[in-house]
C-alpha positions in Angstrom: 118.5 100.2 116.3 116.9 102.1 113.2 113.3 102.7 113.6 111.3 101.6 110.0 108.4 102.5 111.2 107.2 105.9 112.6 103.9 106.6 114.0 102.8 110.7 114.5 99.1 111.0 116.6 98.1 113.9 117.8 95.4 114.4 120.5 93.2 117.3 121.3 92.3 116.8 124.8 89.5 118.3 127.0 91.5 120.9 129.1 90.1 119.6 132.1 91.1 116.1 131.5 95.0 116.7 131.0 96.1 115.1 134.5 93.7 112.2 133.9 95.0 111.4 130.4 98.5 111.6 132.1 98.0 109.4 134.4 96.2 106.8 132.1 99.3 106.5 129.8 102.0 107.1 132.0 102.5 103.2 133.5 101.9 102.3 130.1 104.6 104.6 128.8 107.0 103.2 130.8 106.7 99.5 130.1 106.4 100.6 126.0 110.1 101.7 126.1 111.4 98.5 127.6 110.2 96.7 124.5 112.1 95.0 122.0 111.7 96.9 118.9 110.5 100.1 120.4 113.2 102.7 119.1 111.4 105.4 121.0 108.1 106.2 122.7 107.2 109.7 123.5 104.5 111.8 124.5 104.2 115.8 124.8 101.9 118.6 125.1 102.2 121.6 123.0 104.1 124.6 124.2 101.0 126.4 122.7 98.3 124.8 123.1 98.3 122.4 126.3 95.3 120.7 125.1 96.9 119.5 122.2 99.7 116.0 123.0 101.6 114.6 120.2 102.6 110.9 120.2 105.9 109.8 118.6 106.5 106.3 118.3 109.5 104.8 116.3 109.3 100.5 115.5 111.6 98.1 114.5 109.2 96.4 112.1 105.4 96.1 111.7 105.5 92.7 113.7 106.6 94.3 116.8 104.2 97.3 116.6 101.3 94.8 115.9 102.6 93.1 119.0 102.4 96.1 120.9 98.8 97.6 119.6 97.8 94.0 121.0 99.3 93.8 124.3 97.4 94.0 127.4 99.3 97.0 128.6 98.3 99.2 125.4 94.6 98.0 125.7 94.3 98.8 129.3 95.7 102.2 128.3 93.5 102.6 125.5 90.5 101.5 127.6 91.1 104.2 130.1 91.3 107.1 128.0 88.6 106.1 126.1 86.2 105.8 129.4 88.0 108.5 131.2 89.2 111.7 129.0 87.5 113.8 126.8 89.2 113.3 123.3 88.2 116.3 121.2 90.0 115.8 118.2 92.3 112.6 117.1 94.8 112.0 114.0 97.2 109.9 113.4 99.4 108.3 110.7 101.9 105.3 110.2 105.0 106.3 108.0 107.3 103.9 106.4 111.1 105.1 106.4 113.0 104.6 103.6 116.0 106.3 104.9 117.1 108.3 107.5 119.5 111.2 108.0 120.2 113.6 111.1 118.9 116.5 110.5 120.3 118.8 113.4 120.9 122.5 111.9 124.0 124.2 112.6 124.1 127.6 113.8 125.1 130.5 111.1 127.5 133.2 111.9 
């Protein structure tokens, strides 16, 4: 399965709160994956900067996404970090793909 849709947020996160937001998405991570339509799912802190975590979510279609943004699991989620961890800085943007090719560099010699 293609994804169509591409979703890239990134989340500046109170140092002190890294565990916390861990452990607010992680259950919620899991069950994510499993869905129909969910090409991928990912989050991941910065080699850098740990306070920085990048979500990368690949979708089927725009239904199934909506589906998911509504779900209990992804409010429960979304309800937890917003009453438990310090978001400092949020962005995040929704891409349509019109086409897709791999992208994996060779090694020169």
């Amino acid at each position: 399965m293609k994804a169509t849709l591409v979703v890239h947020t990134s989340y500046r996160i109170h140092p002190d709160d890294k565990q916390v937001f861990i452990d607010a998405v992680k259950s919620h991570i899991i069950e994510t994956r499993k869905l129909p339509g969910c090409v991928y799912y990912h989050f991941s802190f910065d080699l850098i900067d740990p306070t920085i975590c990048i979500l990368a979510e690949g979708w089927a279609d725009r239904e199934t996404l909506d589906t998911h943004l509504q779900s209990e699991n992804f409010q429960t989620a979304l309800k937890n970090v917003i009453d438990h961890v310090r978001i400092l800085e949020r962005h995040g943007t929704l891409y349509t793909v019109s086409a897709e090719t791999s992208i994996i560099p060779e090694v020169q010699e």
